[in-house]
C-alpha positions as CSV (number, residue, x, y, z in Angstrom):
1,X,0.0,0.0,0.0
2,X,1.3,3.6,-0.9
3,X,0.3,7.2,0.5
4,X,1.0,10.3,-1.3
5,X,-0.1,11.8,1.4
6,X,3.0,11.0,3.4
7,X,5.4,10.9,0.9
8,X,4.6,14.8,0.9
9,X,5.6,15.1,4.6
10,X,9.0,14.2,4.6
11,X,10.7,17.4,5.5
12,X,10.3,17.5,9.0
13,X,12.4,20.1,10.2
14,X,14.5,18.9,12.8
15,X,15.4,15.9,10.1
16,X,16.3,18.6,8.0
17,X,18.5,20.6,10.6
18,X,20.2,17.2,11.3
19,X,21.0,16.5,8.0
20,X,22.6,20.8,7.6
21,X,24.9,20.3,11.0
22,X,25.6,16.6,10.1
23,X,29.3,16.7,8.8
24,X,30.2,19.9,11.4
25,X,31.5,19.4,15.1
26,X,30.7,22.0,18.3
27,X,34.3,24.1,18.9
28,X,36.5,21.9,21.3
29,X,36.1,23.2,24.7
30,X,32.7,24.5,24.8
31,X,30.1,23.4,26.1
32,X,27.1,22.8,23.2
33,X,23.8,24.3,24.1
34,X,21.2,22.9,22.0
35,X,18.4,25.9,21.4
36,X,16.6,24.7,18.5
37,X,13.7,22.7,20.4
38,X,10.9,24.2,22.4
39,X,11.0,21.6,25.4
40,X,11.1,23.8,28.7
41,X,13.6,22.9,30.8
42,X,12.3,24.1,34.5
43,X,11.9,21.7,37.0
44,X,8.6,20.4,37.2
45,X,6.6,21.6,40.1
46,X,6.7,19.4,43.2
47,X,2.8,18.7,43.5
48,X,2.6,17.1,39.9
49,X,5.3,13.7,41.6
50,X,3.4,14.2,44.8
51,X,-0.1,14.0,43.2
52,X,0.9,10.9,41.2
53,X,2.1,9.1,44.2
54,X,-0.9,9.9,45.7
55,X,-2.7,8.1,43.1
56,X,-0.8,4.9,42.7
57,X,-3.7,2.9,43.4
58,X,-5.4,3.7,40.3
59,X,-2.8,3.0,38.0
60,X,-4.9,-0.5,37.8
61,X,-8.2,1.1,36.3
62,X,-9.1,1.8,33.1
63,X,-8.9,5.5,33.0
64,X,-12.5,7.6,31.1
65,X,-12.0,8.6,27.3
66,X,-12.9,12.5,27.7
67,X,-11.0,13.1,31.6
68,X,-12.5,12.1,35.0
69,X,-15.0,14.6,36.5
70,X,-12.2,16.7,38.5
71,X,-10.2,16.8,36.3
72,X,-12.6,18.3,33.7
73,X,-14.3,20.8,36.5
74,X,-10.4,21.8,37.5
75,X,-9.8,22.5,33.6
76,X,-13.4,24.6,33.3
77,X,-12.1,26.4,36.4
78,X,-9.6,27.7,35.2
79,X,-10.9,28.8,31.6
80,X,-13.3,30.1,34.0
81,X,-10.8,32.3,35.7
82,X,-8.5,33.0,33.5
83,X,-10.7,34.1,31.0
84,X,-13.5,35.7,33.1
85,X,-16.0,33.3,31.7
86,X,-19.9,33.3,33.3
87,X,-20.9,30.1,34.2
88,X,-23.0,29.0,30.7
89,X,-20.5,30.0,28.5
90,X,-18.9,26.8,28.7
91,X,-19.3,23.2,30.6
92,X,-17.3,20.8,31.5
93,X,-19.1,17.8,30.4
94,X,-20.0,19.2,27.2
95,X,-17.2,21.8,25.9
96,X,-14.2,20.1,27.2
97,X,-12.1,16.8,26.7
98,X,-8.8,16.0,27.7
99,X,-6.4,14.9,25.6
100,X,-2.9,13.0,25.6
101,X,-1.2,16.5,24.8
102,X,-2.1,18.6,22.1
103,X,0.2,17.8,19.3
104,X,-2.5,14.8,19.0
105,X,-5.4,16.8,19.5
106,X,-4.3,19.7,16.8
107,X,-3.9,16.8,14.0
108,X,-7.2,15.4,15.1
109,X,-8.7,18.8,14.7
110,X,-8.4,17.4,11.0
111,X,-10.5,14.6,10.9
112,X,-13.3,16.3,12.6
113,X,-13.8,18.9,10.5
114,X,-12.4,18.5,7.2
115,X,-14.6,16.8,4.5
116,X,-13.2,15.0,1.5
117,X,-14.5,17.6,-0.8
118,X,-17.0,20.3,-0.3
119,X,-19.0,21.0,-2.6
120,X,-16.9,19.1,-5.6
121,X,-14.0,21.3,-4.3
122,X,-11.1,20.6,-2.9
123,X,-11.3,21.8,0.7
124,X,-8.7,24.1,2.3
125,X,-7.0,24.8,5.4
126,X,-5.2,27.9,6.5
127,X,-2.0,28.0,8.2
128,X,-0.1,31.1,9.4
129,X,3.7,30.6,7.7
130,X,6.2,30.3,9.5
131,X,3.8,27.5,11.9
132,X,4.1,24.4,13.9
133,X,4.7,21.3,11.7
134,X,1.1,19.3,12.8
135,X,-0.8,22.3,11.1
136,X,0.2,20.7,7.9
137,X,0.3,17.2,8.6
138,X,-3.5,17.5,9.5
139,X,-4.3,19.4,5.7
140,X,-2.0,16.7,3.7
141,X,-3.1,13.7,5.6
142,X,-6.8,14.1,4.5
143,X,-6.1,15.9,1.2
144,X,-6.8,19.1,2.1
145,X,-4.4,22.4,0.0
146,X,-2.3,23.8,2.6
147,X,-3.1,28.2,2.2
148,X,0.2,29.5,3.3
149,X,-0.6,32.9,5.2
150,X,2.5,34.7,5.9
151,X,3.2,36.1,9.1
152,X,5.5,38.9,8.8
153,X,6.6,42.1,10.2
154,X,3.8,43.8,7.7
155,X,1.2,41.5,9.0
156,X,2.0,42.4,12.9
157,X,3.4,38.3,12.6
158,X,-0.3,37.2,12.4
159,X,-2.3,36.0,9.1
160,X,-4.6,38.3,7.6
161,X,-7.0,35.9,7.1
162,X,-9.5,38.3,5.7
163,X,-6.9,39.0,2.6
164,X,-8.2,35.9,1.4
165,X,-10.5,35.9,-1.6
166,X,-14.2,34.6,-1.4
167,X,-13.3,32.0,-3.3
168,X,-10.6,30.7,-0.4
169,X,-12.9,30.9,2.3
170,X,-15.8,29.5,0.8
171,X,-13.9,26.1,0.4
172,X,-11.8,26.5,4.1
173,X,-12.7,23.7,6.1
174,X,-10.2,24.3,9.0
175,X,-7.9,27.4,10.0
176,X,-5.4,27.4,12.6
177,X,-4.4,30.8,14.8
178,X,-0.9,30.3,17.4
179,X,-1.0,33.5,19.5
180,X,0.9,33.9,20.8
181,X,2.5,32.8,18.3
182,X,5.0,30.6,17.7
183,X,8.3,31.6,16.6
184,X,7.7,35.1,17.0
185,X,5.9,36.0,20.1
186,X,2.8,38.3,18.9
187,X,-0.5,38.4,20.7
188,X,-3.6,38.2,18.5
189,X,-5.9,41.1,20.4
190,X,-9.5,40.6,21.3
191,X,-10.6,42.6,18.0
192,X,-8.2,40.4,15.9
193,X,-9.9,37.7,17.4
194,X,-13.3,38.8,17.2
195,X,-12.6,39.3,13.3
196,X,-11.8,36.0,12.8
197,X,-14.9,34.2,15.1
198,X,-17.0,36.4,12.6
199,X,-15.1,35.3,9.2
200,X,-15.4,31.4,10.4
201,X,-18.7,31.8,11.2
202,X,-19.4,33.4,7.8
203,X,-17.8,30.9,5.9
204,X,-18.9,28.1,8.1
205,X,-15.2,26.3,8.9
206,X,-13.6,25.6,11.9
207,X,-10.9,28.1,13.8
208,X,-8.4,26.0,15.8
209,X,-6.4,28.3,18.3
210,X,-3.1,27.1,19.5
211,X,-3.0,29.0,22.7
212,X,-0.3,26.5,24.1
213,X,2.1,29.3,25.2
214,X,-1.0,31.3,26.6
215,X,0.6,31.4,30.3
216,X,4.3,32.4,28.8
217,X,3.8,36.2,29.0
218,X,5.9,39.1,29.3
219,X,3.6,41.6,30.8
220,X,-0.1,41.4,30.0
221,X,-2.0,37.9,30.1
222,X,-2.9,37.1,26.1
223,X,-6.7,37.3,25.4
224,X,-8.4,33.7,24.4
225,X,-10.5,32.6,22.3
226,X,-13.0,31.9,24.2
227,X,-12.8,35.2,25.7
228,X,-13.4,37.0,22.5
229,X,-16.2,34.7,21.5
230,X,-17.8,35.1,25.0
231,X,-17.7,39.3,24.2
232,X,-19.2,38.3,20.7
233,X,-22.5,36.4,22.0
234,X,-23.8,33.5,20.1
235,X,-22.2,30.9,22.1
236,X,-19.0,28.7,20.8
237,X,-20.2,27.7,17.8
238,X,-17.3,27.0,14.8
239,X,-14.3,27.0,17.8
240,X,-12.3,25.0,19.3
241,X,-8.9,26.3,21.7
242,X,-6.2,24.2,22.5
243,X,-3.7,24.7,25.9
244,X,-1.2,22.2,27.3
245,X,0.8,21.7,30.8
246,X,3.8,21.0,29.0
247,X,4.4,24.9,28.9
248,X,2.5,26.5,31.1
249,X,3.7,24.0,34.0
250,X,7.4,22.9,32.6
251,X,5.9,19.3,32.5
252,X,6.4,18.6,28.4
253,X,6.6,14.6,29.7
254,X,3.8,14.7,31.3
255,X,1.5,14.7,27.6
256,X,-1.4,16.6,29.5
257,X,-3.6,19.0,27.3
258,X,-7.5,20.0,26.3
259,X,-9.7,21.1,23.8
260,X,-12.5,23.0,24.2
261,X,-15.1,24.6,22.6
262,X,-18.5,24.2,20.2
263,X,-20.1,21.7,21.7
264,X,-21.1,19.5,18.5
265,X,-17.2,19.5,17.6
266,X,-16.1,18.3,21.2
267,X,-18.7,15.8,20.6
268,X,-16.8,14.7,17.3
269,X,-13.4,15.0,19.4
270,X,-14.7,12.6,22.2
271,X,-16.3,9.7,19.4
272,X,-13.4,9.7,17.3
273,X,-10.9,9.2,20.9
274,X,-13.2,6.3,21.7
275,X,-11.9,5.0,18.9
276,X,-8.4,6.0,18.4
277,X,-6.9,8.3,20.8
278,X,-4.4,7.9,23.7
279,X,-6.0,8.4,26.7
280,X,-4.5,10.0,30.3
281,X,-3.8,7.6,33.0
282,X,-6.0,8.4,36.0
283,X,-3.0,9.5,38.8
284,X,-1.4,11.7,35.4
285,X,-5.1,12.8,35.4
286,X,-5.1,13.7,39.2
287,X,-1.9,15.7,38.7
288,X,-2.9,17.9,35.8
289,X,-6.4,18.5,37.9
290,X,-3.9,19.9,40.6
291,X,-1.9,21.8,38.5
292,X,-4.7,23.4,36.6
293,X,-5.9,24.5,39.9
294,X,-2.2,26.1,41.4
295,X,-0.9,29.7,40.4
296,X,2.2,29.8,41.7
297,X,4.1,27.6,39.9
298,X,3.0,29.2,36.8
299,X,3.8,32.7,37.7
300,X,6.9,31.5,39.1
301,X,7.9,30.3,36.5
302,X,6.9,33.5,34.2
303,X,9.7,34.6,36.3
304,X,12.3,32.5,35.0
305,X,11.4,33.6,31.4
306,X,11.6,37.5,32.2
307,X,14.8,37.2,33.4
308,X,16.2,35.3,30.3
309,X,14.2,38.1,28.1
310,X,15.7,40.2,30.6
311,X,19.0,39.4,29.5
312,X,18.6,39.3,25.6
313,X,17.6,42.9,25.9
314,X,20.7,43.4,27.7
315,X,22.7,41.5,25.2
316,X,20.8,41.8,21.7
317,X,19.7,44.7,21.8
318,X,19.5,46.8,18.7
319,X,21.5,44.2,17.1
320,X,19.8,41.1,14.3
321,X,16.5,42.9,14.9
322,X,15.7,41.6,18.4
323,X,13.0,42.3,19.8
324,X,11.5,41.3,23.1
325,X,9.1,39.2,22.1
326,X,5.4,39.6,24.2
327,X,4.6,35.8,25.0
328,X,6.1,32.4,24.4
329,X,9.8,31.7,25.0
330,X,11.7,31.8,21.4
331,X,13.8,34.9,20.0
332,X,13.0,35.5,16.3
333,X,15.9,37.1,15.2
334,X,16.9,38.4,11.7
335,X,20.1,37.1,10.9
336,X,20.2,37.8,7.2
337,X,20.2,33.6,5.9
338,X,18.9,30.9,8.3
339,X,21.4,28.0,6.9
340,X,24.1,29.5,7.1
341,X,23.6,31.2,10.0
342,X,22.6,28.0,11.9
343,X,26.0,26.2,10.6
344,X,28.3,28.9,12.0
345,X,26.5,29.1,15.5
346,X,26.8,25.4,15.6
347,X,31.1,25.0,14.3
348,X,32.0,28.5,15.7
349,X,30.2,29.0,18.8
350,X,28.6,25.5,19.8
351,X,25.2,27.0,20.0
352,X,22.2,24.8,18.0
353,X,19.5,26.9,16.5
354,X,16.8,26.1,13.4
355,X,16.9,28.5,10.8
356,X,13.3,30.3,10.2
357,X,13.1,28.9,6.7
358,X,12.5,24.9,8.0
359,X,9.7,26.2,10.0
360,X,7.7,27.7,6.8
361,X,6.7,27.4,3.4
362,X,7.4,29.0,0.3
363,X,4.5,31.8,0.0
364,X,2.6,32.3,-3.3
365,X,4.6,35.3,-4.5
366,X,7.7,32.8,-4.2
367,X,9.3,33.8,-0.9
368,X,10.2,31.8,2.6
369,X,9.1,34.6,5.3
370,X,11.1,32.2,7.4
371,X,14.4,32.1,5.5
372,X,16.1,35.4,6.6
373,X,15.5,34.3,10.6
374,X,16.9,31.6,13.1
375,X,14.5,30.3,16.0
376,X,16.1,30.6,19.2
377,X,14.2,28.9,22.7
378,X,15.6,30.3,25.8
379,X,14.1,27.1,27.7
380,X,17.9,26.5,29.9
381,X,19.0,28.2,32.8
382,X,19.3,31.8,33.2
383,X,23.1,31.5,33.5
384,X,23.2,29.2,30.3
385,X,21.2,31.4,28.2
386,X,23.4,34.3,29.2
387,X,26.5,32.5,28.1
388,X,24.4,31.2,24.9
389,X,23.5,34.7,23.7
390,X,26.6,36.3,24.4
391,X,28.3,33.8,21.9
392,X,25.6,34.1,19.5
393,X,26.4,37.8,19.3
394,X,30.1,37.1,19.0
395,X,29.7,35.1,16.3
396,X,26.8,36.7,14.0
397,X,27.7,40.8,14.9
């Protein structure tokens, strides 16, 4: 058996960056620091061990599809909370499942809402460019045309969805939002938002927000999704939002995320994990209930990040067109060519970055809006980063 499908996906971009530093060895002496892959490095907080251990007993049960009750009302909460939510805007039995993080959940985001071809048309999904590999995985595996929507300093490193023609949007089944946004940091407002509830609901297709690095914030808390909708009226209707542990809680191991959202599509979510989904062990359950429902650990570690951005400004600044960034934990910075920027940082300075281009596609006017940039995650220590950017402007300045 063959799939074309697949055979299209075969530039992942950490194969690709493995295959560019391949033949080239770190600088004797230094110590590498491998910045090219968003896996925070914190230590986890104490209650997630604590609240495992706590659970041992039910490792031996068969653990429910969509989350056990606490942990859904810990999750609806917090939404609650941290969204200023009134009570009916959203349930937890009906707007909410948990999932075995959301790298899983964003590619099934896919099966539940694009159809094979609407209309006798070949149905579309939009991805912001540069974006996170599973946004394109989910339009090739079920046929769907990628629509590449550049993100660039123009665009405030957002997609304009509403430059799209009629014609686009009438055959988008799916769209997918990061904010903030992953590489560069920007925060979609509550009016950008707002905008693109009403163009979805227009055109009848699904928006998917990645808010994974919602709680990764500089100085003001990003809107949601939710949020914006809630401001709109009409319910949740054509939305779904996505959020994780693994940043928001330094626990990437722990695989611990939700969707929620339109009711009808959670439905979808929860019938098609009966079937195929990994589902959360109940004492991993327990923990991500308790850390759902605990602050501190979160702001502390907000803390962490200032103080590396804290840094960069003191380092980068007004140099490879750094900017502080207002949420998530990358630098985006303009180093004239990715490639071979990445291959000196990695033989000169024994610093590992991706270039921007691996992380995007080639728009339709014929240009990479990734290509000129590297990717840089400040996930280490303070005192690592420090040392990290400080050779990264001895060797690119």
């Amino acid at each position: 058996m063959h799939n074309d499908a697949l055979d299209r996906l075969t530039d992942y971009p950490f194969d690709r960056l493995r295959a560019l530093l391949g033949g080239l060895d770190a600088p004797a002496g230094l110590e590498p620091v491998i910045m090219s892959l968003g896996e925070p490095q914190h230590a986890a907080p104490p209650i997630l061990a604590e609240t495992v251990a706590a659970h041992a007993v039910d490792w031996n049960r068969y653990p429910p599809i969509a989350g056990t009750p606490g942990l859904l009302d810990a999750i609806c909460g917090w939404l609650r909370r941290r969204y200023t939510l009134a009570a009916g805007v959203i349930s937890p039995e009906r707007n909410i499942v948990a999932v075995s993080g959301t790298r899983e959940a964003l590619y099934m985001a896919g099966d539940i809402s694009i159809p094979r071809a609407p209309g006798g048309r070949r149905p579309a999904v939009l991805i912001p460019n540069p974006f996170y590999q599973v946004y394109v995985g989910a339009a090739l595996m079920r046929h769907a045309d990628p629509v590449y929507l550049s993100a660039t300093p123009a665009t405030g490193f957002l997609p304009d969805f509403a430059a799209l023609g009629p014609e686009t949007l009438a055959r988008t089944a799916l769209a997918y939002l990061c904010s903030p946004a992953n590489p560069q940091g920007a925060i979609a407002d509550l009016g950008y938002l707002k905008k693109a509830i009403e163009l979805a609901r227009e055109y009848d297709f699904v928006l998917a927000a990645d808010e994974c690095y919602a709680e990764i914030y500089d100085r003001a808390p990003p809107p949601g999704l939710l949020q914006a909708a809630a401001e709109l009226g009409g319910g949740l209707d054509n939305l779904l939002v996505f959020h994780s542990l693994s940043k928001r809680s330094s626990a990437p191991g722990l695989r611990s995320g939700f969707v929620a959202g339109d009711e009808t599509l959670i439905q979808r979510f929860k019938t098609l994990r009966n079937y195929g989904g990994a589902t959360l062990p109940i004492p991993i359950m327990a923990a991500s209930a308790a850390l759902w429902r605990d602050e501190t650990h979160v702001e502390d570690n907000r803390k962490l990040y200032r103080r590396k951005f804290d840094l960069a400004d003191q380092i980068l600044s007004g140099q490879l067109g750094y900017y502080r960034p207002a949420g998530g934990f990358y630098l985006w910075l303009d180093v004239g060519e990715g490639e071979a920027a990445a291959k000196r940082l990695w033989s000169e300075a024994g610093v590992r970055v991706i270039p921007g281009g691996y992380l995007a596609r080639t728009d339709a006017d014929g240009v990479n809006p990734g290509a000129p940039y590297v990717r840089i995650a400040l996930v280490q220590t303070p005192d690592t980063i420090g040392d990290a950017l400080v050779r990264i402007r001895d060797c690119l300045v």
